[in-house]
C-alpha positions as CSV (number, residue, x, y, z in Angstrom):
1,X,1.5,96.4,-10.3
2,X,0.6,95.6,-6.9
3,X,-0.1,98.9,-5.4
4,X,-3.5,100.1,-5.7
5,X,-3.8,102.8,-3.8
6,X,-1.8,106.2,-4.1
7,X,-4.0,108.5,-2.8
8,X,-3.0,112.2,-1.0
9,X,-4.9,113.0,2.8
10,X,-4.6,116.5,2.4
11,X,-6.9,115.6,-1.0
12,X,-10.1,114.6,1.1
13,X,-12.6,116.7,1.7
14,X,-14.3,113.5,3.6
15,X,-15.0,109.7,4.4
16,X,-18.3,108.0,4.5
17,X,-18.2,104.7,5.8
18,X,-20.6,102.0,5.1
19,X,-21.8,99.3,7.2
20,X,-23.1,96.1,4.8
21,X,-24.6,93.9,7.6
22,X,-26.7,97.0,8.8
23,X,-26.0,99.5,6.4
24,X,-26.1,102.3,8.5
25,X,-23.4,104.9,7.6
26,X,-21.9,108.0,8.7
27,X,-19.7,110.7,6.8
28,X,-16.3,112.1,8.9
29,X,-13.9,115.0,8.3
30,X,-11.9,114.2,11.4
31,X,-8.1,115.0,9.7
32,X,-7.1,112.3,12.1
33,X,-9.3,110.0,11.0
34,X,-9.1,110.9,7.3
35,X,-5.0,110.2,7.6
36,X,-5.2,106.8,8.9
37,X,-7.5,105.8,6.6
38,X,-5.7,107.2,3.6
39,X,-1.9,105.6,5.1
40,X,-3.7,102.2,5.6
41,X,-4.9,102.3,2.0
42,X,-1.9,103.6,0.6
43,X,-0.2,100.5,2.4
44,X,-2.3,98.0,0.6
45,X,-0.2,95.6,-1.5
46,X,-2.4,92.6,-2.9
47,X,-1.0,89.2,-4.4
48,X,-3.9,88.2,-6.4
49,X,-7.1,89.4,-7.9
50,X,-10.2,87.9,-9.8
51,X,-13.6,88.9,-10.4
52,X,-15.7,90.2,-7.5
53,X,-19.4,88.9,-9.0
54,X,-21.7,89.0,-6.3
55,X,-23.7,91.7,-4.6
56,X,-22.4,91.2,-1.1
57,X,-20.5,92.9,1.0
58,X,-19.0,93.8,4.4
59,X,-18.0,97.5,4.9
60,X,-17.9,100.0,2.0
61,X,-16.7,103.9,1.9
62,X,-16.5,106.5,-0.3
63,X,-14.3,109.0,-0.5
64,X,-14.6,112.2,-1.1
65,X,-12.0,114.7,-2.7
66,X,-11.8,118.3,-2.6
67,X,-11.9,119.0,-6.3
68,X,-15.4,117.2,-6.2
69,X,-14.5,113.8,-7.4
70,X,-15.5,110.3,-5.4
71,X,-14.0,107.2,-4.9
72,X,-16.1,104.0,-3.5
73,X,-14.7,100.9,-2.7
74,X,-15.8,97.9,-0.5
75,X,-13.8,96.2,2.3
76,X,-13.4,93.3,4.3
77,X,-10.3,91.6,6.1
78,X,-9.0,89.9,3.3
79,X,-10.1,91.9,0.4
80,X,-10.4,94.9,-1.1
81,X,-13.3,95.3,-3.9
82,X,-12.7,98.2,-6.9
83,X,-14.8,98.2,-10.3
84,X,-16.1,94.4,-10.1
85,X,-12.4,93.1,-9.5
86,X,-11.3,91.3,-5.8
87,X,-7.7,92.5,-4.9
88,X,-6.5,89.6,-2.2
89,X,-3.4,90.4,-0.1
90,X,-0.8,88.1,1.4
91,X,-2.4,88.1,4.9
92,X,-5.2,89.4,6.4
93,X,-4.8,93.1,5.8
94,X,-8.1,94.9,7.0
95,X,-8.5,93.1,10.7
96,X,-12.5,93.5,11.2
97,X,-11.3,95.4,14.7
98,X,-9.7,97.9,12.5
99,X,-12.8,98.2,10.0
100,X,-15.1,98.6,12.9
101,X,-13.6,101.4,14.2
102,X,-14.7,103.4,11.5
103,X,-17.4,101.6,9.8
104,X,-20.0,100.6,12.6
105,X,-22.1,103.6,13.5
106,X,-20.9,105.9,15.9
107,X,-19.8,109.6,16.1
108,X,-16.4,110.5,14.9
Protein backbone atom coordinates (compact mmCIF):
# COMPACT_ATOMS: atom_id res chain seq x y z
CA UNK A 1 0.00 0.00 0.00
CA UNK A 2 1.25 3.40 -0.68
CA UNK A 3 -1.81 5.37 -1.36
CA UNK A 4 -3.46 6.84 1.51
CA UNK A 5 -5.83 8.87 0.33
CA UNK A 6 -8.93 7.96 -1.99
CA UNK A 7 -11.23 10.32 -1.12
CA UNK A 8 -14.38 11.73 -3.56
CA UNK A 9 -14.79 16.10 -3.75
CA UNK A 10 -18.18 15.88 -4.59
CA UNK A 11 -18.28 13.96 -0.84
CA UNK A 12 -17.30 17.27 1.11
CA UNK A 13 -19.61 19.19 2.63
CA UNK A 14 -16.36 21.39 3.86
CA UNK A 15 -12.58 21.98 4.89
CA UNK A 16 -11.32 23.59 8.05
CA UNK A 17 -7.86 24.31 8.01
CA UNK A 18 -5.71 24.61 10.98
CA UNK A 19 -2.81 26.83 11.56
CA UNK A 20 -0.30 25.04 14.44
CA UNK A 21 2.08 28.02 14.93
CA UNK A 22 -0.93 30.30 15.57
CA UNK A 23 -3.74 28.16 15.53
CA UNK A 24 -6.13 30.29 14.11
CA UNK A 25 -8.43 28.40 11.73
CA UNK A 26 -11.11 28.97 9.18
CA UNK A 27 -13.74 26.50 7.67
CA UNK A 28 -14.27 26.76 3.46
CA UNK A 29 -16.93 25.42 1.06
CA UNK A 30 -15.37 27.03 -1.91
CA UNK A 31 -15.93 23.79 -4.59
CA UNK A 32 -12.76 25.21 -5.99
CA UNK A 33 -10.92 25.07 -3.16
CA UNK A 34 -12.45 21.86 -1.80
CA UNK A 35 -11.23 20.02 -5.30
CA UNK A 36 -7.69 20.97 -5.09
CA UNK A 37 -7.46 19.96 -1.86
CA UNK A 38 -9.11 16.60 -2.34
CA UNK A 39 -6.75 15.99 -5.93
CA UNK A 40 -3.55 16.97 -3.99
CA UNK A 41 -4.51 14.45 -1.31
CA UNK A 42 -5.56 11.89 -3.47
CA UNK A 43 -2.00 12.28 -5.15
CA UNK A 44 -0.13 11.57 -2.03
CA UNK A 45 2.05 8.48 -2.43
CA UNK A 46 4.48 8.05 0.74
CA UNK A 47 7.73 5.68 0.87
CA UNK A 48 7.93 5.29 4.56
CA UNK A 49 6.11 5.63 7.79
CA UNK A 50 6.84 5.28 11.59
CA UNK A 51 5.29 6.57 14.60
CA UNK A 52 4.19 10.18 14.86
CA UNK A 53 4.75 10.55 19.05
CA UNK A 54 4.79 14.05 19.71
CA UNK A 55 2.19 16.78 20.14
CA UNK A 56 3.49 19.06 17.49
CA UNK A 57 2.45 20.13 14.56
CA UNK A 58 2.38 22.51 11.57
CA UNK A 59 -1.01 22.83 9.65
CA UNK A 60 -3.91 20.48 10.43
CA UNK A 61 -7.65 20.09 8.65
CA UNK A 62 -10.45 18.37 8.95
CA UNK A 63 -12.65 17.39 6.65
CA UNK A 64 -15.92 17.30 6.53
CA UNK A 65 -18.35 14.84 4.51
CA UNK A 66 -21.81 15.23 3.60
CA UNK A 67 -23.13 12.04 5.27
CA UNK A 68 -21.83 13.70 8.63
CA UNK A 69 -18.59 11.85 9.08
CA UNK A 70 -14.97 13.76 9.70
CA UNK A 71 -11.67 13.23 8.81
CA UNK A 72 -8.57 15.16 10.55
CA UNK A 73 -5.25 14.92 9.62
CA UNK A 74 -2.09 17.11 10.18
CA UNK A 75 0.39 18.42 7.50
CA UNK A 76 3.59 19.69 6.86
CA UNK A 77 5.96 19.56 3.68
CA UNK A 78 7.33 16.35 4.17
CA UNK A 79 4.69 14.60 6.04
CA UNK A 80 1.44 13.66 6.42
CA UNK A 81 0.24 12.66 10.05
CA UNK A 82 -3.07 9.99 10.39
CA UNK A 83 -3.96 8.09 13.75
CA UNK A 84 -0.35 8.51 15.58
CA UNK A 85 1.51 7.19 12.32
CA UNK A 86 4.00 9.66 10.08
CA UNK A 87 3.53 8.80 6.29
CA UNK A 88 6.97 10.32 4.58
CA UNK A 89 6.96 10.74 0.75
CA UNK A 90 9.77 10.61 -1.70
CA UNK A 91 10.21 14.43 -1.98
CA UNK A 92 8.80 17.17 -0.42
CA UNK A 93 5.23 16.82 -1.23
CA UNK A 94 3.20 19.66 0.69
CA UNK A 95 5.58 22.82 -0.28
CA UNK A 96 4.69 25.33 2.85
CA UNK A 97 3.65 27.91 -0.20
CA UNK A 98 1.07 25.50 -1.03
CA UNK A 99 -0.12 24.83 2.75
CA UNK A 100 -0.27 28.46 3.29
CA UNK A 101 -2.61 29.16 0.88
CA UNK A 102 -5.15 27.53 2.67
CA UNK A 103 -4.02 27.13 6.14
CA UNK A 104 -2.93 30.78 7.25
CA UNK A 105 -6.04 32.81 8.14
CA UNK A 106 -7.64 34.54 5.46
CA UNK A 107 -11.07 34.52 3.75
CA UNK A 108 -11.72 31.93 1.18
Amino acid sequence: MEKLFVLNASDVNSIEFRNGYNFEQHITKNKNVIKDVIDHLNAFRFKNMESADYDGWSYGFKIYFKDGKEFSSTLDPNWVRVCGVGYAPAKEFFPKAWLDQYCLPYSI
